[in-house]
DRENDO-1510 file (C-alpha; in Angstrom, 1 decimal, always signed):
<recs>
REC; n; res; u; v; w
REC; 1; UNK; +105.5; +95.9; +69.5 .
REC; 2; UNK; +102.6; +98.7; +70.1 .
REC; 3; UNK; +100.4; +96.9; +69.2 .
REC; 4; UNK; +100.9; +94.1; +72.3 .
REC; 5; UNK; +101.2; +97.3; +74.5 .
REC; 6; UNK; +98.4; +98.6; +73.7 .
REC; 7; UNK; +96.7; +95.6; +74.1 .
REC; 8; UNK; +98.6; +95.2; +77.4 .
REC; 9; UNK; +97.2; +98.4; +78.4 .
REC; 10; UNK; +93.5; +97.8; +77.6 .
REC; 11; UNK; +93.6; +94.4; +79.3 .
REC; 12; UNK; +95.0; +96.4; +82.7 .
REC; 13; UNK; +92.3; +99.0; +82.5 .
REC; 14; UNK; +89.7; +96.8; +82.4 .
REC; 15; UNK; +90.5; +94.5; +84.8 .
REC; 16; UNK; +91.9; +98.0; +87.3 .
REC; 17; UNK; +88.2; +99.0; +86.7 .
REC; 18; UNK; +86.2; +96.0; +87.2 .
REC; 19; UNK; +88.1; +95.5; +90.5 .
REC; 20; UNK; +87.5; +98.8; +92.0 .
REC; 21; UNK; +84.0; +98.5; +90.5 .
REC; 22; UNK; +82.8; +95.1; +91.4 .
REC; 23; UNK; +85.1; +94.1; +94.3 .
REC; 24; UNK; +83.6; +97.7; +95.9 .
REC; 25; UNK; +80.3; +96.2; +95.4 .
REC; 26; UNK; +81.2; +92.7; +96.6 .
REC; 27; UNK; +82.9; +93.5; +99.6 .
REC; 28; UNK; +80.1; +96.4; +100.8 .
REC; 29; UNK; +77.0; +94.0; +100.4 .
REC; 30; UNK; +78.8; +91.0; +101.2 .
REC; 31; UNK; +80.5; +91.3; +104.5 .
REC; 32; UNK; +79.2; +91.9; +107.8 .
REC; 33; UNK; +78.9; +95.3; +108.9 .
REC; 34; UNK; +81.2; +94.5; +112.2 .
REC; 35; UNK; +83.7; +91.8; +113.5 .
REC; 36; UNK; +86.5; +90.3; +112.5 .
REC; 37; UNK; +85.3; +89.8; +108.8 .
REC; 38; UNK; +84.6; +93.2; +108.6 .
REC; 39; UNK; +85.8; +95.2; +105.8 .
REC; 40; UNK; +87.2; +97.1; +109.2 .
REC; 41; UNK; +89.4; +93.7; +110.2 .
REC; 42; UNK; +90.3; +92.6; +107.1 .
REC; 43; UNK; +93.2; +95.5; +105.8 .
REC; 44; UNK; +93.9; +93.9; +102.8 .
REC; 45; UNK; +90.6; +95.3; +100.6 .
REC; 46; UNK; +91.7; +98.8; +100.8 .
REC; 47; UNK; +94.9; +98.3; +100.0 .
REC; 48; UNK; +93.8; +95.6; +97.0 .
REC; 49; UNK; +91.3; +98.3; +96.0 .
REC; 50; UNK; +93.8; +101.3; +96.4 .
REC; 51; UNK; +96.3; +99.1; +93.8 .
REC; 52; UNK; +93.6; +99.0; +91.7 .
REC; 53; UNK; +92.6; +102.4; +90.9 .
REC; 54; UNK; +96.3; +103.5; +90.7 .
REC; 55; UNK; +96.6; +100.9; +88.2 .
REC; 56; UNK; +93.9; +101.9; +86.3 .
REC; 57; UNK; +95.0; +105.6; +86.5 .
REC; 58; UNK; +98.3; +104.9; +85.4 .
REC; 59; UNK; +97.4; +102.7; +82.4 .
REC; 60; UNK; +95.0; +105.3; +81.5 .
REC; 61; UNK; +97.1; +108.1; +80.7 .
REC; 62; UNK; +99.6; +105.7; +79.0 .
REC; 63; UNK; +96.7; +104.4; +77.0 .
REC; 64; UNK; +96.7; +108.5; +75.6 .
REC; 65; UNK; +100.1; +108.5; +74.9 .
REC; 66; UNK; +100.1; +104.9; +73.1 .
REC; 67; UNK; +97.2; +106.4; +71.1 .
REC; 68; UNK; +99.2; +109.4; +70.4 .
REC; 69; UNK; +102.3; +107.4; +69.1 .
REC; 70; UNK; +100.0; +105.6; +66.9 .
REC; 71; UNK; +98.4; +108.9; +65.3 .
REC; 72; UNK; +101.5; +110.4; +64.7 .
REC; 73; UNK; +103.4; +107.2; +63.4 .
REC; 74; UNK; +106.2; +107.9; +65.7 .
REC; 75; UNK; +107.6; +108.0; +69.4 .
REC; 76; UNK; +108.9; +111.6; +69.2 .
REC; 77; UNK; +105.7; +112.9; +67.6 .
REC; 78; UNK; +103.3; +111.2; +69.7 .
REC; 79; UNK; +104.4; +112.5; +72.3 .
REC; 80; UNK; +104.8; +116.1; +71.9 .
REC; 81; UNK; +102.1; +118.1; +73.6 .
REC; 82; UNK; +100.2; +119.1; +70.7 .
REC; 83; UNK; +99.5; +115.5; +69.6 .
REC; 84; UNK; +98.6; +114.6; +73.1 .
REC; 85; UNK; +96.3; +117.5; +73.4 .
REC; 86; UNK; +94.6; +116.5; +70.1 .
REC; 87; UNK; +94.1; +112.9; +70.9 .
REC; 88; UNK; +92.9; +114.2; +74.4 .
REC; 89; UNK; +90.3; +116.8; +72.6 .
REC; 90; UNK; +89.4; +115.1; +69.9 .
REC; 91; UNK; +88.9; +111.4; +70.0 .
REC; 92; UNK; +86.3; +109.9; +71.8 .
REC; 93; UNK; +88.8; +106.7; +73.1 .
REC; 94; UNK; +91.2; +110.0; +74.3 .
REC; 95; UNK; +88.5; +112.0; +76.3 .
REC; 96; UNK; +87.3; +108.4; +77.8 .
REC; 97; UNK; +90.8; +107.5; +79.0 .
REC; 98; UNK; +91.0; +110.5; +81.0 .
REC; 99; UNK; +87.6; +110.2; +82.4 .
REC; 100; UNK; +89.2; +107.0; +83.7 .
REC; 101; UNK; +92.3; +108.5; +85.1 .
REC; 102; UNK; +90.4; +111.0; +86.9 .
REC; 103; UNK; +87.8; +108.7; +88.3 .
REC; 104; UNK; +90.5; +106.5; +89.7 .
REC; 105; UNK; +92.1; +109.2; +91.6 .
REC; 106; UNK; +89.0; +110.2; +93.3 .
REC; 107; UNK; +88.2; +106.5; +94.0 .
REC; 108; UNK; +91.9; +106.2; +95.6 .
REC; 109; UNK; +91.6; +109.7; +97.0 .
REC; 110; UNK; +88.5; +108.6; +99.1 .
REC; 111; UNK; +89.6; +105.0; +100.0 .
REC; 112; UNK; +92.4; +106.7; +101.6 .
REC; 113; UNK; +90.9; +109.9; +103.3 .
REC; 114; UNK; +87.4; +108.2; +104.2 .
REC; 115; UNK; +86.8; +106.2; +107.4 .
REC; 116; UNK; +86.7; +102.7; +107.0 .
REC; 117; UNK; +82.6; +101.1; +105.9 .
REC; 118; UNK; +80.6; +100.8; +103.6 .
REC; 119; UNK; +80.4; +104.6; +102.9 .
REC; 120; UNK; +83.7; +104.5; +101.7 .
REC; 121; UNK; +83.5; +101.2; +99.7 .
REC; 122; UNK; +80.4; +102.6; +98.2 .
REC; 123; UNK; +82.1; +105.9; +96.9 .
REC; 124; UNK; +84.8; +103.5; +95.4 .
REC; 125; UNK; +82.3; +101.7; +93.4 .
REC; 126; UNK; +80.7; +105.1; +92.4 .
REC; 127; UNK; +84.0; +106.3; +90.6 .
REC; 128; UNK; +84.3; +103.1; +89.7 .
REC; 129; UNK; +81.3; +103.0; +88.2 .
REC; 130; UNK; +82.1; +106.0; +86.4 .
REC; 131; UNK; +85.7; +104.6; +85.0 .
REC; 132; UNK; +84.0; +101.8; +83.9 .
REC; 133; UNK; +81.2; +102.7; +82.1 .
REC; 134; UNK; +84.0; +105.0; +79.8 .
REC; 135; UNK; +85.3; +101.6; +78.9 .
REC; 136; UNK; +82.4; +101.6; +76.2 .
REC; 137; UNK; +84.0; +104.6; +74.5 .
REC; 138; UNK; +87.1; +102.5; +73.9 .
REC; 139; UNK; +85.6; +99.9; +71.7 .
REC; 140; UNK; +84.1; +99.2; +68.4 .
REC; 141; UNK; +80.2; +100.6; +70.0 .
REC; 142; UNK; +81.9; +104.1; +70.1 .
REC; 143; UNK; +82.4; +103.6; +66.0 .
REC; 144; UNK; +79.2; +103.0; +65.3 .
REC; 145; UNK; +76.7; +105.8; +63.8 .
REC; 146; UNK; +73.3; +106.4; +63.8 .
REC; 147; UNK; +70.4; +105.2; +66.1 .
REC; 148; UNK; +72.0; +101.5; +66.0 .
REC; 149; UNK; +75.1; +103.4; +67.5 .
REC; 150; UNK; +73.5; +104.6; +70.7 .
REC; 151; UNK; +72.0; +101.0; +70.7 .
REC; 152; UNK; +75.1; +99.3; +70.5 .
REC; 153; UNK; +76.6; +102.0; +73.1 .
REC; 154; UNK; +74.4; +100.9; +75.5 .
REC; 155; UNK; +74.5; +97.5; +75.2 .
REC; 156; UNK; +78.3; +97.7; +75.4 .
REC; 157; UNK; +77.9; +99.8; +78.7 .
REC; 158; UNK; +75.4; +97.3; +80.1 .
REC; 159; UNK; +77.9; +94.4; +79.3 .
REC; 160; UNK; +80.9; +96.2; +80.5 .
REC; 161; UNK; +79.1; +97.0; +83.5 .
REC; 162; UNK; +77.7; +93.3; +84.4 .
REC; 163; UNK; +81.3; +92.2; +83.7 .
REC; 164; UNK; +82.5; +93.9; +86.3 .
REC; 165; UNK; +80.2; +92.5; +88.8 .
REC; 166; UNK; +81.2; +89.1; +88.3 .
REC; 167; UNK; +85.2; +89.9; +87.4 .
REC; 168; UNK; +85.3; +92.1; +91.0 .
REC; 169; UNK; +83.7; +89.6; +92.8 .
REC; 170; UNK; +85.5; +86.7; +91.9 .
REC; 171; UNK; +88.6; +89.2; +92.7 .
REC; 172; UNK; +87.0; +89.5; +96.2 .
REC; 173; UNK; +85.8; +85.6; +96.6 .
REC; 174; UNK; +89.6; +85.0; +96.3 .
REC; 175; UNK; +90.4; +87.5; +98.3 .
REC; 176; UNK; +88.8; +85.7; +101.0 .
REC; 177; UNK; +89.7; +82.2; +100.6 .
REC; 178; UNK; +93.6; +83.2; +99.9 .
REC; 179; UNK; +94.3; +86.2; +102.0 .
REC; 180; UNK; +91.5; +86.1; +104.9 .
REC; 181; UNK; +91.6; +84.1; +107.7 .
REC; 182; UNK; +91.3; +80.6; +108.1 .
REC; 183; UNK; +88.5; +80.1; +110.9 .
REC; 184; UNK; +85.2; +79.1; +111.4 .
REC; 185; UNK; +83.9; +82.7; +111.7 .
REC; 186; UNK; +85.9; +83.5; +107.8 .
REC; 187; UNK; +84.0; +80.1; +105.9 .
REC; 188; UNK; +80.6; +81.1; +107.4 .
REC; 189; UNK; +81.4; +84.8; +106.2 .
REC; 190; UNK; +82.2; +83.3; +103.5 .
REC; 191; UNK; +79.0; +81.1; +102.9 .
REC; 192; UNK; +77.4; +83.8; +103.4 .
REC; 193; UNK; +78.9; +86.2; +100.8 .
REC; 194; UNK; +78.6; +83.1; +98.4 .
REC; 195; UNK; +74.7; +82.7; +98.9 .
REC; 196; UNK; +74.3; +87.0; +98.8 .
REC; 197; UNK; +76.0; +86.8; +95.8 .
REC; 198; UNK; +73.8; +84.1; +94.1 .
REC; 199; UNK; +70.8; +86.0; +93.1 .
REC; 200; UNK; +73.4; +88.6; +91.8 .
REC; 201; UNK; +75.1; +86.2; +89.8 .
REC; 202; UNK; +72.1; +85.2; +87.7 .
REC; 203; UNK; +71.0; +89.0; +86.8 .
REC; 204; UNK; +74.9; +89.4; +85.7 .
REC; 205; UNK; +75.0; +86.2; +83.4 .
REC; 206; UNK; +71.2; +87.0; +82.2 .
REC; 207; UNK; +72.4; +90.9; +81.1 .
REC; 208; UNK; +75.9; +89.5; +79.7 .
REC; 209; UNK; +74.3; +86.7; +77.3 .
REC; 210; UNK; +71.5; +89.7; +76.1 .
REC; 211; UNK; +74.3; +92.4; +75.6 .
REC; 212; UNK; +76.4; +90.1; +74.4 .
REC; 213; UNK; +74.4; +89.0; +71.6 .
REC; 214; UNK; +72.9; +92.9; +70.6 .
REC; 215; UNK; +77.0; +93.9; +70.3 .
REC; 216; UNK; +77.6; +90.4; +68.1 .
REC; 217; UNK; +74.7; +90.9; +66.2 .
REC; 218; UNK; +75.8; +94.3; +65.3 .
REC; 219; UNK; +79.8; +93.7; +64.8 .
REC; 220; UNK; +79.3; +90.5; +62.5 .
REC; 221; UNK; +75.9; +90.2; +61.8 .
REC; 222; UNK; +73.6; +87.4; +60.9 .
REC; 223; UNK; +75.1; +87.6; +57.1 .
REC; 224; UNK; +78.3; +87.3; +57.9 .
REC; 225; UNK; +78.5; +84.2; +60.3 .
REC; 226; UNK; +81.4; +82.8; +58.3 .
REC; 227; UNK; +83.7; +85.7; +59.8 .
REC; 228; UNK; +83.3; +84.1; +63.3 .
REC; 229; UNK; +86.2; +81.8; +61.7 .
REC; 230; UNK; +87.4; +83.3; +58.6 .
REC; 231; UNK; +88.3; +86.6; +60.3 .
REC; 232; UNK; +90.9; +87.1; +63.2 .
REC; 233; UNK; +88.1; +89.3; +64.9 .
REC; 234; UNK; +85.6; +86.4; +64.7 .
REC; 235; UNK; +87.9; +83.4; +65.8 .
REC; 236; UNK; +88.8; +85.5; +69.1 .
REC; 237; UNK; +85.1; +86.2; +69.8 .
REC; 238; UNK; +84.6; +82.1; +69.6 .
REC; 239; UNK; +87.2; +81.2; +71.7 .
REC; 240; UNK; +85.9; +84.3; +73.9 .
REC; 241; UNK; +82.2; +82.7; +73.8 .
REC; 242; UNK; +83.6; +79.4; +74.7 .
REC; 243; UNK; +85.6; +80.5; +77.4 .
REC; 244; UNK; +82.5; +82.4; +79.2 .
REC; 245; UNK; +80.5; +78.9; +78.6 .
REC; 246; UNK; +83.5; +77.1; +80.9 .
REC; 247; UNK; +82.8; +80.0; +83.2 .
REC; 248; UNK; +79.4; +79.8; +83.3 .
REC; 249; UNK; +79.9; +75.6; +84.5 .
REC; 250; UNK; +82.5; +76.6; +86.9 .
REC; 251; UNK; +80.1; +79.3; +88.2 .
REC; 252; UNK; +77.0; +76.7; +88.5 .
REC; 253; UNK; +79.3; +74.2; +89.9 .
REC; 254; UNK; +80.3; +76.5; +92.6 .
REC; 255; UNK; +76.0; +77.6; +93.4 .
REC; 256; UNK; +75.2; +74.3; +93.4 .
REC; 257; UNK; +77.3; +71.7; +94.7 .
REC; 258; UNK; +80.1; +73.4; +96.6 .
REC; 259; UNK; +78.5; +76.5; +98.5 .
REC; 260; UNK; +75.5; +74.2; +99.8 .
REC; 261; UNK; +78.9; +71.8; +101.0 .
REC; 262; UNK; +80.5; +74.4; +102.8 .
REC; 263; UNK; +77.3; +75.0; +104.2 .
REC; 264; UNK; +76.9; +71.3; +105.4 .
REC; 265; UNK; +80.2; +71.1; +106.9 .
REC; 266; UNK; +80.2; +74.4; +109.0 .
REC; 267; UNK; +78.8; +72.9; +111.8 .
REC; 268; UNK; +81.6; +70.2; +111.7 .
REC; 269; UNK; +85.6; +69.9; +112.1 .
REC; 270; UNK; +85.7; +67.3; +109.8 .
REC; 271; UNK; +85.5; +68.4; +106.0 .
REC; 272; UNK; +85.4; +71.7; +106.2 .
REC; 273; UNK; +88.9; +72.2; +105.1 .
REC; 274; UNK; +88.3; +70.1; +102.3 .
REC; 275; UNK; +85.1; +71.8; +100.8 .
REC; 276; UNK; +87.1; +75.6; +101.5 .
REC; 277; UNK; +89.9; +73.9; +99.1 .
REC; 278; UNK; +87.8; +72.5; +96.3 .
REC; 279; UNK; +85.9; +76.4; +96.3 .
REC; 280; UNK; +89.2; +77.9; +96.2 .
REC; 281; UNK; +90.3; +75.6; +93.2 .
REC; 282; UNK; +87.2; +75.9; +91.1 .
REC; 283; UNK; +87.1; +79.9; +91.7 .
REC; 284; UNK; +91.0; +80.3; +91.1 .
REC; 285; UNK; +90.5; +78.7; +87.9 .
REC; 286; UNK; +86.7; +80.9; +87.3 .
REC; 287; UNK; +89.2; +83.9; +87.9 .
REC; 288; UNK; +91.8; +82.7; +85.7 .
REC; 289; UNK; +89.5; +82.2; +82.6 .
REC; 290; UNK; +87.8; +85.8; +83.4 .
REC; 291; UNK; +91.7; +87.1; +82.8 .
REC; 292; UNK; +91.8; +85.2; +79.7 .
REC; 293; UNK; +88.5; +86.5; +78.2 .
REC; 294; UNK; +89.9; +90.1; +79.0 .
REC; 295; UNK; +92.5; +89.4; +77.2 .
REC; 296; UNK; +90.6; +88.2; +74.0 .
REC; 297; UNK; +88.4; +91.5; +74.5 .
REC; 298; UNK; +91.5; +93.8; +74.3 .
REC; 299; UNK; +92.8; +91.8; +71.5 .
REC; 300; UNK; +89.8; +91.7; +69.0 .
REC; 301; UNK; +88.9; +95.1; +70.7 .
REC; 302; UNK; +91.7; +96.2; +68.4 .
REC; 303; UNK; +90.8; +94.4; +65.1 .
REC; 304; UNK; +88.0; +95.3; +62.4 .
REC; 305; UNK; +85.3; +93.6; +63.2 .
REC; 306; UNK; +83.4; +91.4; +60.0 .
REC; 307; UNK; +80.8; +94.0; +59.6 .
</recs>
């Protein structure tokens, strides 16, 4: 049973952190600076964002006290203050979690106290910047000793990072298409925030296949390929790499064939509804299998890796 919390908990810090990271991002370089797609007239992001980073605050701390429980071997041990303070002092997963914590109460503090623009959006992404690079320190990278270590540390910060690009802005795409408005003005906004985000997209995927392959390379190694289905660890990295392969389709799909249709049909009644439906499908399902690979990540994030 602490075990699925614990996963539970990783999954909700990354995805709080990858939303107030990369939806910060997406929404400050995407929309117009003024007018009714505006970060200004469209409420919803700062509250979206504010849910976020108390999320991620929250899960943080309980991420110290699940740790706790599990050093101590039980409940009323784990969470007495000495336990707590060691896991906090102590362990490097411990000290990143409430780097997290804190970072996601400044990132609400200032969504909440600064005026509305892209100053404000852009301190959001700073903090959560911050709470999402500490992500690295709760993985299998922060294990790892020796000059290989600080490699794999910083390919696991890179590819946490870029993951939050893409994860925030699909979080923000749907934002638009579900919860924004429904006029001519909102598709070419959107358009627009789809063709910004295209040269974007391509310098995400490019650093998640490299990282992805330096972290691989390092937690099952080229003599040990038979792990990636012998081994719990390796058969959820698979199904992981598979999943990101449907993502990557879904995300060239959506480049080439149904942002240049949007595009074609904003000058026109006709068809326009039907090309702002298909994009909300194919992105709602793009979203969906991001959750899922999460999910994986926080699962085998927990597991001994084959090497």
């Amino acid at each position: 049973m602490l075990e699925a919390a614990v996963v539970l908990l990783r999954l909700l810090q990354y995805m709080g952190s990858m939303i107030l990271l990369g939806s910060s991002l997406f929404f400050a370089y995407a929309l117009p600076r003024s007018g009714g797609g505006s970060v200004a007239g469209l409420p919803w992001v700062r509250s979206g964002l504010v849910a976020a980073g108390v999320l991620l605050a929250l899960t943080s701390l309980l991420q110290i006290a699940a740790q706790s429980i599990q050093l101590s071997g039980t409940v009323s041990e784990g969470l007495k203050f000495e336990t707590l303070a060691a896991v906090v002092s102590y362990m490097p997963q411990g000290k990143a979690a409430v780097v997290r914590a804190v970072a996601a109460t400044a990132a609400v503090l200032a969504l909440v106290l600064l005026r509305p623009g892209r100053a404000r959006l852009a301190t959001a992404a700073g903090f959560g910047t911050i709470a999402t690079a500490s992500l690295a320190w709760m993985g299998h990278a922060a294990a790892t000793e020796g000059s290989l270590g600080r490699v794999h540390l910083l390919s696991d910060l890179l590819h946490v990072l870029a993951a939050a690009v893409w994860i925030g802005a699909l979080a923000g795409f749907l934002g638009l298409l579900f919860a924004g408005p429904k006029t001519p003005e909102a598709r070419a906004n959107l358009h627009a925030a789809l063709a910004r985000f295209a040269g974007i997209g391509s310098a995400v995927v490019a650093v998640l296949i490299l990282t992805g392959a330096v972290n691989s390379w390092i937690l099952v190694g080229p003599d040990r390929l038979e792990g990636l289905w012998t081994t719990s660890y390796g058969r959820l990295l698979s199904l992981k790499v598979l999943l990101f392969v449907v993502m990557l389709g879904l995300a060239a799909s959506n480049r080439y064939r149904l942002t240049p249709a949007l595009g074609r049909s904003l000058g026109s009644r006709i068809g326009s509804g039907t090309e702002s439906a298909a994009l909300r499908r194919s992105i709602a399902v793009e979203t969906a299998l991001g959750i899922a690979v999460l999910l994986l990540v926080a699962w085998f994030g927990t597991l001994p890796p084959p090497a």
